[in-house]
C-alpha positions in Angstrom: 35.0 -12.3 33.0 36.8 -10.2 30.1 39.3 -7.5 31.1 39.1 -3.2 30.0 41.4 -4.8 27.3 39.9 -7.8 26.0 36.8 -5.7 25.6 38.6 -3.2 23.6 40.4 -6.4 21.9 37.4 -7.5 20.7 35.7 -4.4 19.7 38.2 -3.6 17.4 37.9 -7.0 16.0 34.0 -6.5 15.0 34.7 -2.6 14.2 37.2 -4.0 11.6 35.5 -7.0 10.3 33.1 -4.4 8.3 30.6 -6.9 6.0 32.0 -10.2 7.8 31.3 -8.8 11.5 28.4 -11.2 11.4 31.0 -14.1 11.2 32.7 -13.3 14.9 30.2 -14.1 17.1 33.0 -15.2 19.8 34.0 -11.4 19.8 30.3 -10.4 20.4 30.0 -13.4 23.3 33.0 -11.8 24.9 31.4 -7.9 25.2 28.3 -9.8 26.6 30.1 -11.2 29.1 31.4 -7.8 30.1 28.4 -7.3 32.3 29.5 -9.6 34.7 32.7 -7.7 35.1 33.1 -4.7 37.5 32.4 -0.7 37.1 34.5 0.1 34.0 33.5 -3.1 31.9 29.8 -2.6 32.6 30.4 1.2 31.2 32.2 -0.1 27.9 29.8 -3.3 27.3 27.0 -0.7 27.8 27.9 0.9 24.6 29.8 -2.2 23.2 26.7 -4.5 22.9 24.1 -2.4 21.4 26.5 -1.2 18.5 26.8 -4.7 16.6 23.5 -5.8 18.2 22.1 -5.7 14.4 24.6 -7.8 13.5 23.6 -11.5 15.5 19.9 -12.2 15.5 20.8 -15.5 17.0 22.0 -13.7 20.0 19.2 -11.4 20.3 17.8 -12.4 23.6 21.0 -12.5 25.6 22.2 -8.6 24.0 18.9 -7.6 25.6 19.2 -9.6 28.6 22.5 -8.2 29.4 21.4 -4.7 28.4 18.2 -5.1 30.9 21.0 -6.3 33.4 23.3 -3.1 32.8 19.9 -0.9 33.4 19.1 -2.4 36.9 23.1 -1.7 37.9 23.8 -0.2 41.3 25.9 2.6 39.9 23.8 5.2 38.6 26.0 6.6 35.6 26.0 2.4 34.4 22.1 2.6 34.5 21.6 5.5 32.5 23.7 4.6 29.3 22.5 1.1 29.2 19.1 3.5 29.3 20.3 5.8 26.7 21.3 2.8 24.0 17.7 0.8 24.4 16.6 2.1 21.5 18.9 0.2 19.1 17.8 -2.8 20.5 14.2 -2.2 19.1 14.1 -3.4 16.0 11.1 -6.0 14.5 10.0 -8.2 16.7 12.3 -7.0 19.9 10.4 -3.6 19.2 7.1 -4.0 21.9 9.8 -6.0 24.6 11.8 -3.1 24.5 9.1 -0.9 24.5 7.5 -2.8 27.5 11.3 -2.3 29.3 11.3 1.4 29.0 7.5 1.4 30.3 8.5 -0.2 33.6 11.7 1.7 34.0 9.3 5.4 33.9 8.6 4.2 37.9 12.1 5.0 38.5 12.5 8.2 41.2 15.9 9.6 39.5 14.3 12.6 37.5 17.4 12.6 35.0 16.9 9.0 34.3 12.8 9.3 34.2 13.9 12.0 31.2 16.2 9.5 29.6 13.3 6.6 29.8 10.8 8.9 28.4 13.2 10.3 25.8 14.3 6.5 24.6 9.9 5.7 24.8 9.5 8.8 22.4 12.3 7.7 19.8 10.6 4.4 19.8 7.2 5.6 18.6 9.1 7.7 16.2 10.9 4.6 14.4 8.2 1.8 14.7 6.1 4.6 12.5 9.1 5.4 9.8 9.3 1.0 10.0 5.5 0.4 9.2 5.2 3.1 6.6 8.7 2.0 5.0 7.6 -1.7 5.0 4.5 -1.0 3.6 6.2 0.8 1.2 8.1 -2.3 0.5 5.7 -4.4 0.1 4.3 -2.5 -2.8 7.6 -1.5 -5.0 8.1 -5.5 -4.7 4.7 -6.0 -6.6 6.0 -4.0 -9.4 9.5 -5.6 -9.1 9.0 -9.3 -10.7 11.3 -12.3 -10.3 13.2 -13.6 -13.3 11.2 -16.2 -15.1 12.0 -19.9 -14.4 14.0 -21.6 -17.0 13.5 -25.4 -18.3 15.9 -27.4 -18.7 17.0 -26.4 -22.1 17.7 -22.8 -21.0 14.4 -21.5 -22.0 11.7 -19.7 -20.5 9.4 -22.0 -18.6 6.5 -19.7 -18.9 5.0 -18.4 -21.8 6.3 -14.6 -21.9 8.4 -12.5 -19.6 7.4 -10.2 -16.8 6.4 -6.8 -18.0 8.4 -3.8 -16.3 6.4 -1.3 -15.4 9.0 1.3 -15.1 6.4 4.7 -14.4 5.2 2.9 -11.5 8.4 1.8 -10.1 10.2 5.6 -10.6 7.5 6.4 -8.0 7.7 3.9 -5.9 11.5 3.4 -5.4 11.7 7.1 -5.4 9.4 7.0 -2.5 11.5 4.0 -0.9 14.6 5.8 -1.5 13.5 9.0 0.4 12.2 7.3 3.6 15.2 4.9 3.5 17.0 7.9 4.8 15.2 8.1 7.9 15.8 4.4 8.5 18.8 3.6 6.5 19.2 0.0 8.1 15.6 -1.2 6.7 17.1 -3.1 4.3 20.2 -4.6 6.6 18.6 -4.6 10.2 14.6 -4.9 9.5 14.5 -7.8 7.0 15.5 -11.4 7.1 18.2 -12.5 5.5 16.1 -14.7 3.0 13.8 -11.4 2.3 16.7 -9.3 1.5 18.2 -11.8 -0.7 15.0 -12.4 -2.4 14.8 -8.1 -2.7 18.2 -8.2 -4.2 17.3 -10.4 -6.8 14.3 -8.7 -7.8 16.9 -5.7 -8.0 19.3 -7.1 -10.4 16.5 -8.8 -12.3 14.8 -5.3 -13.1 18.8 -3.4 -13.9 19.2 -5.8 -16.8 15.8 -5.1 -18.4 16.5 -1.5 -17.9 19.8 -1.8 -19.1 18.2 -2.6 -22.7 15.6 -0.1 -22.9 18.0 2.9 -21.4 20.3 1.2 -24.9 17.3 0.4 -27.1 15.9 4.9 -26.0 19.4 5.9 -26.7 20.1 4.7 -29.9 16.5 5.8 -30.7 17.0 9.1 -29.7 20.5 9.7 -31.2 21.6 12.6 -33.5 17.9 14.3 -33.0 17.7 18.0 -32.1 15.4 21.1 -32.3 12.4 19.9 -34.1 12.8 16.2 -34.2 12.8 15.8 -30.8 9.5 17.7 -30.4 7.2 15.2 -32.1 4.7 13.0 -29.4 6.6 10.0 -30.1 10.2 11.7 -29.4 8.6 13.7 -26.4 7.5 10.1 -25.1 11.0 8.9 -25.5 12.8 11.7 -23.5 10.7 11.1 -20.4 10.8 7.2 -20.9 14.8 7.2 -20.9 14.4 9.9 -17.9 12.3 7.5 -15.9 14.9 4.2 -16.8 17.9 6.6 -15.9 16.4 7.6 -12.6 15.8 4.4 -11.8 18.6 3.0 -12.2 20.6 5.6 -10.5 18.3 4.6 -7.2 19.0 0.7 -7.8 22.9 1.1 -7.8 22.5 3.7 -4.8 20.6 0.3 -3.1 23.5 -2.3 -4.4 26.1 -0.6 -2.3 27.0 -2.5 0.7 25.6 -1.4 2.8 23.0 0.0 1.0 22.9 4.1 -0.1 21.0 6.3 -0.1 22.4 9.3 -1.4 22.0 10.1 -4.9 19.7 12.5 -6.0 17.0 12.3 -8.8 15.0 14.9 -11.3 11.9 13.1 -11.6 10.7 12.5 -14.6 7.6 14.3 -14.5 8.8 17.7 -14.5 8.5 19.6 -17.9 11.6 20.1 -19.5 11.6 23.2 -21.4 14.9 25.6 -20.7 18.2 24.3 -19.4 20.8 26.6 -17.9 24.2 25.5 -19.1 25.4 24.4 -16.0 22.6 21.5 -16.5 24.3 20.7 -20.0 25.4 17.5 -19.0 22.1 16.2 -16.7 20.2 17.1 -20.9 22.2 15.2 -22.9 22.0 12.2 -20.5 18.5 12.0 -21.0 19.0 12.7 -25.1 22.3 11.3 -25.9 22.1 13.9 -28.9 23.4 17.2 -29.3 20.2 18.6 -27.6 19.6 22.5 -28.3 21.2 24.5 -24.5 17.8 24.8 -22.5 17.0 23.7 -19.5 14.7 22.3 -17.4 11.9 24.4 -15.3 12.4 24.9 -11.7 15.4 25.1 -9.6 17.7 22.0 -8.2 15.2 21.7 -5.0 12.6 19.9 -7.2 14.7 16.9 -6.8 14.3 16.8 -3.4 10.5 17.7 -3.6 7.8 14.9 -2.4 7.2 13.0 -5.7 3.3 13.3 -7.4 2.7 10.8 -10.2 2.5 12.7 -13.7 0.0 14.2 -15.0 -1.4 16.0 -18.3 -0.8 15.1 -21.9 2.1 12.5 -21.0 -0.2 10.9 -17.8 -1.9 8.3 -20.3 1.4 7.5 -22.3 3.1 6.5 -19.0 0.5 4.9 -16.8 1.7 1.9 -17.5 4.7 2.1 -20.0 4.9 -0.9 -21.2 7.9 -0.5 -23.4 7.3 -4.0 -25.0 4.0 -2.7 -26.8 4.6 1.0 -27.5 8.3 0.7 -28.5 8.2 -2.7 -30.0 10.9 -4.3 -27.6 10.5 -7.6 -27.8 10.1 -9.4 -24.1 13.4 -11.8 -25.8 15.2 -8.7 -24.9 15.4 -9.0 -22.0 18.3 -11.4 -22.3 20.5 -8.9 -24.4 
């Protein structure tokens, strides 16, 4: 059985292993162990074994085994935070067991601990909703998010053309993602499999190169054109397009952080821009890359933090689907630039 200080000894050695905690699953073993141990080992595995339970799927069923152990201990204080940290246990599949724990600890007679149970139950419900509507969620940016195009053996394209970005679509959707990813911000880390994640990631870096081009391709379009120039439909169509590609990609190197961000802030798209103050100089010529004239954009900074609704009015049937191949003539071949 592990000593006070081996379990501190090892604790420090997962706190400080950061990204490669996953590799030291003989540190983990060791803060299991700790509820065999006596008053004050029970105490620290109790808090231990639930922080870096994310971290070792493969030791899923002994974390909550020992947990379960910690919250049928004699000593009362023991029982209660083993209680206290269920919910981090809850997570995909482990969700209705731990749910089905906390159920048959409510027959308990200690009132504080009936609160605690009932308190742990209620944060449950809470998270498996934010999970199901952030997965569905997922699911759906992911049908807008293609993977890269096989290539034959001479470094070609196996397929006949390239996936076409639809980048109005994903602005709403990863917008969306990004909001509700900071309720849960270990979907992405704790939620998915390793092979789904991977496969996410992909998708991600796949998309940042295409956008890369046409945020280039907008720019270079868009350059040296002021005041009149840059109100004709075609110019107007521009601005918002190289809005939408900034935006998004903006929210795809919030999600390439490690772990993954999510704290950047967008202006959607949408929003007319018609007067900027001069303390929004900067966020203007980002989206002209000009000299545009010093107006700003309607509506004060909490419209980046309002609920997003998909555009409407005169620029609704130029975005629907924005495929930039056919209305800017960028060739799918691009897509390698």
């Amino acid at each position: 059985m592990p000593t006070v200080e081996e379990l501190y000894r090892n604790y420090g050695i997962l706190a400080d292993a950061t990204e490669q905690v996953g590799q030291h699953k003989d540190a983990y073993q060791v803060i299991l162990d700790g509820v065999k141990g006596g008053t004050k080992e029970k105490r620290l595995a109790a808090q231990f074994i639930p922080k870096f339970f994310k971290h070792f799927p493969e030791l899923a069923d002994s974390a909550i085994n020992a947990q379960l152990d910690l919250c049928e201990d004699e000593d009362v204080s023991i029982r209660r935070q083993a209680i206290k940290e269920l919910p981090q246990f809850a997570t995909g599949e482990n969700l209705p067991r731990v749910a089905d724990i906390l159920t048959q600890l409510l027959q308990t007679d200690d009132s504080a601990e009936f609160n605690l149970v009932n308190n742990a139950l209620l944060s449950i419900f809470k998270m498996d909703a934010k999970e199901t509507n952030l997965r569905k969620l997922f699911d759906k940016l992911l049908e807008y998010m293609p993977l890269p195009p096989e290539e034959a053996e001479n470094g070609e394209n196996a397929g006949n053309e390239e996936p076409k970005l639809q980048f109005s679509y994903v602005e709403c959707l990863l917008y969306s993602f990004h909001q509700l990813g900071r309720k849960l911000p270990d979907f992405l880390t704790a939620k998915l499999n390793a092979e789904k994640l991977k496969d996410f990631k992909i998708r991600l870096q796949y998309f940042a190169r295409g956008l890369q081009v046409y945020i280039r391709q907008l720019r270079l379009a868009l350059q040296g054109k002021t005041g009149e120039a840059l109100k004709t439909e075609e110019n107007k169509i521009k601005v918002v397009a190289l809005k939408i590609t900034n935006n998004i990609n903006v929210l795809i190197k919030d999600l390439f952080h490690i772990p993954p961000s999510y704290k950047s802030t967008v202006t959607l798209s949408w929003k007319p821009v018609q007067k900027v103050e001069i303390g929004q100089k900067r966020a203007n010529e980002d989206t002209t890359s000009g000299s545009p004239p010093k107006k700003s954009s309607a509506g004060p900074k909490r419209d980046a933090r309002q609920i997003y609704n998909p555009p409407s009015g005169k620029y609704s049937s130029n975005l629907g689907n924005f495929n930039y191949g056919e209305r800017f003539r960028l060739g799918t071949s691009n897509m390698r630039d």
